[in-house]
Backbone as CSV, one residue per row, in Angstrom:
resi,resn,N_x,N_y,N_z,CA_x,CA_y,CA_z,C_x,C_y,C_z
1,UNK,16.926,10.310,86.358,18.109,10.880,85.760,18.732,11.850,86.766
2,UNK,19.780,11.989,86.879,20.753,12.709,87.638,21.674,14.006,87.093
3,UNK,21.620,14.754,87.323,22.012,15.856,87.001,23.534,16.356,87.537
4,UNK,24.770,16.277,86.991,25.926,16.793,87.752,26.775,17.969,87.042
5,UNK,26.791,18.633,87.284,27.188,19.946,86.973,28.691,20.050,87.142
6,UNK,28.894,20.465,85.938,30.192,20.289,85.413,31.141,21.302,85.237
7,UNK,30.469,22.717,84.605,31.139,24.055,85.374,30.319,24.905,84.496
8,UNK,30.954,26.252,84.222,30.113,27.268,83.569,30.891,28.659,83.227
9,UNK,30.732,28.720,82.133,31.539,29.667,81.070,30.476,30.915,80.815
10,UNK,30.997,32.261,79.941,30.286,33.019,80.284,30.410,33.638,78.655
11,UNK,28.715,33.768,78.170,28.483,33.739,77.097,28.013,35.343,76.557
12,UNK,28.633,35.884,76.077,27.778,37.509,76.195,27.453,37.757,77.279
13,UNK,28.652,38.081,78.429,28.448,38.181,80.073,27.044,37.599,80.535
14,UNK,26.170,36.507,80.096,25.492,35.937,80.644,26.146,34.028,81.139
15,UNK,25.780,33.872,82.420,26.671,32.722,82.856,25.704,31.207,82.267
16,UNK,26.369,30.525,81.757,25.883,28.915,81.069,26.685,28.371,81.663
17,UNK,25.538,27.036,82.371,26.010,26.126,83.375,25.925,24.649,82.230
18,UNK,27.095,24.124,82.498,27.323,22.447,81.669,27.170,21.089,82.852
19,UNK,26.154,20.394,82.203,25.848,19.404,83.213,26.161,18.000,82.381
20,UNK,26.299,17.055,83.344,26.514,15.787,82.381,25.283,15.400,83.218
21,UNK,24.778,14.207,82.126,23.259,13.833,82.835,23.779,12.145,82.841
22,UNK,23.347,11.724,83.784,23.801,10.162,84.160,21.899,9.713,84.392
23,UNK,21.909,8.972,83.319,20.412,7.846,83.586,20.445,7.014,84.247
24,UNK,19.958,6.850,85.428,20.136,5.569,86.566,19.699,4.417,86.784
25,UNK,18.471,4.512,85.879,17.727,3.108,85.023,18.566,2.032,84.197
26,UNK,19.681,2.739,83.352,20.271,1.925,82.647,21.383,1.333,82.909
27,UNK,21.600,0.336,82.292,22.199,-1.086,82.786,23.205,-1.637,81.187
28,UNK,24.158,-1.042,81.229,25.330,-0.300,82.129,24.646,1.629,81.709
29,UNK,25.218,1.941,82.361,24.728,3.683,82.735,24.807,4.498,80.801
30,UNK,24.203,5.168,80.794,24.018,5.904,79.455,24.364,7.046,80.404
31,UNK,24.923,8.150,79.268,24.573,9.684,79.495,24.548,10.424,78.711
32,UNK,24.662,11.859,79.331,24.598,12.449,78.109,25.257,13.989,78.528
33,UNK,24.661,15.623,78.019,24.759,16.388,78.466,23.179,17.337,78.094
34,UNK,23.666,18.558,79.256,23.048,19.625,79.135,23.774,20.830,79.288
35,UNK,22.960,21.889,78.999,23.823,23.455,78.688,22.173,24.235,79.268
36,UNK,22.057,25.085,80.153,21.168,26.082,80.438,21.729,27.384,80.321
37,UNK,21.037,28.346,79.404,21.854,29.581,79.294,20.169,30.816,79.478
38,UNK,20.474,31.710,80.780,19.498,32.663,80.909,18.008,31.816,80.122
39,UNK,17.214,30.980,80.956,16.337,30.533,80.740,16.081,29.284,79.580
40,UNK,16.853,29.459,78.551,16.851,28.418,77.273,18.197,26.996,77.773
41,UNK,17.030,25.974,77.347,18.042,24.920,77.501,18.241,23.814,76.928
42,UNK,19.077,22.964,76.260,19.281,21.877,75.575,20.116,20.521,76.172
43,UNK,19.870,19.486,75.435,20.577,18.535,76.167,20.544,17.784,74.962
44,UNK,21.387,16.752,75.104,21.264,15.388,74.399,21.896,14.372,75.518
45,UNK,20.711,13.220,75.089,20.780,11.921,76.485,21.284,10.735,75.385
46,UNK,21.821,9.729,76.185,22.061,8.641,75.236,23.763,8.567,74.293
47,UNK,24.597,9.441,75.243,25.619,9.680,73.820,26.589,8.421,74.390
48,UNK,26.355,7.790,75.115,27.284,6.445,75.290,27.779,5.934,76.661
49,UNK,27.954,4.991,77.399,28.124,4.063,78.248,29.244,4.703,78.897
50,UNK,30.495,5.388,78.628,31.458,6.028,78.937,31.510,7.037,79.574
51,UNK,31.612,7.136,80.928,30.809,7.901,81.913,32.125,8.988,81.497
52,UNK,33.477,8.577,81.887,34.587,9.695,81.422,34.591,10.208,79.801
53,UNK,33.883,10.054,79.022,34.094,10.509,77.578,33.338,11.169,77.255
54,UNK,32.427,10.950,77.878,31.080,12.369,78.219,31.291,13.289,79.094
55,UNK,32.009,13.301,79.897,32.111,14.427,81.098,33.096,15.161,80.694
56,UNK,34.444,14.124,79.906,35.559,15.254,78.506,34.481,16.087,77.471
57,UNK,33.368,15.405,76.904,32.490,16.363,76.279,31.919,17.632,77.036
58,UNK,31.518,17.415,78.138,30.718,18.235,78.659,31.995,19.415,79.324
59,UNK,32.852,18.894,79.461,34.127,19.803,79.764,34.633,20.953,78.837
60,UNK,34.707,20.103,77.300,35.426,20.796,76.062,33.936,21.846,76.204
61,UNK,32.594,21.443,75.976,31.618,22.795,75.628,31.595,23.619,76.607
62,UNK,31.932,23.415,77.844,32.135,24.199,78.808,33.276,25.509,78.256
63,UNK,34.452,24.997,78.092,35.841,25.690,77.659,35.497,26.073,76.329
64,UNK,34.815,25.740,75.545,33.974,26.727,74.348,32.815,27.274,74.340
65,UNK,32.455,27.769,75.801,31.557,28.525,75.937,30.500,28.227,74.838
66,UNK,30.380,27.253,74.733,29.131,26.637,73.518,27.527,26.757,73.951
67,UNK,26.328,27.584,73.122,25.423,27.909,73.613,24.397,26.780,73.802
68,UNK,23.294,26.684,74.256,22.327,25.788,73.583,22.042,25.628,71.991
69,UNK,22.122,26.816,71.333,21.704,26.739,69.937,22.773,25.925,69.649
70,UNK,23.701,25.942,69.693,24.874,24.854,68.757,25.240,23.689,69.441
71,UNK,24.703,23.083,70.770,24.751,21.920,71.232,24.877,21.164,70.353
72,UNK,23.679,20.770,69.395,23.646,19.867,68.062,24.452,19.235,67.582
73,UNK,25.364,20.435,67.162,26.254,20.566,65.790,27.330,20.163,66.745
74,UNK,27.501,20.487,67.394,29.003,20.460,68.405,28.878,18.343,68.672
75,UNK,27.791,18.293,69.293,27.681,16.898,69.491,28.205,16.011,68.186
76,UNK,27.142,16.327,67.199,27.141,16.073,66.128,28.564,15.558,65.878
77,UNK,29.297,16.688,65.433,30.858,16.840,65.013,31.591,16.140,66.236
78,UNK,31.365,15.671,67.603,31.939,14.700,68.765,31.644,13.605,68.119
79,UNK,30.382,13.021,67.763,29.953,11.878,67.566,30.900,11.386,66.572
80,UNK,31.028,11.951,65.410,31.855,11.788,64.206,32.985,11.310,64.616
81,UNK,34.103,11.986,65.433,35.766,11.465,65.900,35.551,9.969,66.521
């Protein structure tokens, strides 16, 4: 899995970095994202084949300074539209 870093917003003046994760095994490519904030970190892998519709995800939580704790819900509520 590959890791590309996408940018980083600043959460209670602590800095959270947004990564889109590209699986290189799969055939056609899956991805997903991650969020690391001062040691705690979350991800979800697998959110779809659409290398640009994930990296607009990983963009929008970037620009909503979105923590690990609400990754979930945020996905969650993406998945839904």
């Amino acid at each position: 899995m590959r890791k590309l870093f996408v940018g980083e917003a600043r959460c209670r003046a602590l800095p959270a970095r947004y990564y889109l994760l590209e699986e290189e095994a799969s055939d056609p490519g899956s991805y997903g994202v991650q969020i690391e904030l001062k040691g705690e970190e979350a991800s979800v892998r697998d959110l779809g084949p659409s290398r640009q519709r994930v990296l607009e995800l990983a963009e929008a939580l970037a620009r909503g300074a979105v923590t690990p704790v609400g990754l979930r819900d945020v996905v969650d509520d993406w998945l839904l539209e």
